[in-house]
C-alpha positions, -999 to 999 in steps of 0.1 A, spaced: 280 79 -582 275 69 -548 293 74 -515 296 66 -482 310 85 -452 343 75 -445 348 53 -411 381 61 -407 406 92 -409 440 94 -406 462 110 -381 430 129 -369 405 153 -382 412 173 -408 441 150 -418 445 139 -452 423 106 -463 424 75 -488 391 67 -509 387 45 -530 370 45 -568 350 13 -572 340 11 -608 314 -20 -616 322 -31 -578 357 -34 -580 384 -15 -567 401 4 -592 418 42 -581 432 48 -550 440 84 -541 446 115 -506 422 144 -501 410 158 -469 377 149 -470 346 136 -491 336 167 -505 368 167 -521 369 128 -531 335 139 -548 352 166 -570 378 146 -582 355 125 -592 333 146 -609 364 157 -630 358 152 -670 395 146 -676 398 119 -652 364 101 -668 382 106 -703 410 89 -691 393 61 -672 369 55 -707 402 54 -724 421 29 -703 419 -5 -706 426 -40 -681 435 -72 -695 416 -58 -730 382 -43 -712 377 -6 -706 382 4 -673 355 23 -675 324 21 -697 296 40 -704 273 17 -678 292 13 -659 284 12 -619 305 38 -600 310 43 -561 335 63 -535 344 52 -499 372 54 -477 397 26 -485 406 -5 -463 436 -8 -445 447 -27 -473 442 -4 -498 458 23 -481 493 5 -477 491 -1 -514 485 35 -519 513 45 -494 537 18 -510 530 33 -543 535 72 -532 568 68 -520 582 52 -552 563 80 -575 583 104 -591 578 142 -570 551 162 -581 527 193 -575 502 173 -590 476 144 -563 486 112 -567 466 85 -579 472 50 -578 454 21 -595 444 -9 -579 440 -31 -614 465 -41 -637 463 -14 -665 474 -26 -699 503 -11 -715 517 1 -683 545 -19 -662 544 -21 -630 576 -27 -606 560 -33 -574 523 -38 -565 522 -40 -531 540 -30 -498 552 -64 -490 576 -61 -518 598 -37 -526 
């Protein structure tokens, strides 16, 4: 996996930042740390590469076993869809993530902030 230092940060340093999961070029999880060290844990977490193996979009595995993987901070875009998708999650203690391809088998209501 490979990553590059993020060119943004919000609300200062030290605030909390968006990266972004590419997975064969295309951006698939969205999710808030406060830095890249911790982007780099998460996505060094077995469970979440389990899950991602496990998933599929439109009948293709999210995430296969070539698969090209890469981390970076996420576009403007990318974070609104994030935000948009944070405020209608369910509270938790747990991070959220947010995926930025259709999964199968799970609905989605809204997709992006311009709808709500």
């Amino acid at each position: 996996m490979s990553a590059r230092e993020p060119s943004q940060r919000l609300d200062g340093a030290g605030s909390l930042q968006v990266f972004v999961l590419d997975i064969d070029r295309k951006p698939t999880l969205a999710f808030e740390v406060t830095g890249l060290a911790e982007a780099r844990e998460i996505c060094r977490d077995a469970d979440l590469w389990t899950d991602l193996a496990a998933l599929t979009s439109d009948g293709v595995p999210v995430c296969g076993p070539n698969s090209t993987l890469g981390l970076r901070a996420a576009t403007p875009e990318e974070i609104a869809v994030f935000r948009h998708a944070v405020e209608r999650a369910p509270a938790s203690d747990q991070p959220t993530m947010t995926f930025l391809i259709k999964i199968d088998g799970v609905m989605v209501v809204t997709a992006g902030p311009e709808r709500d």
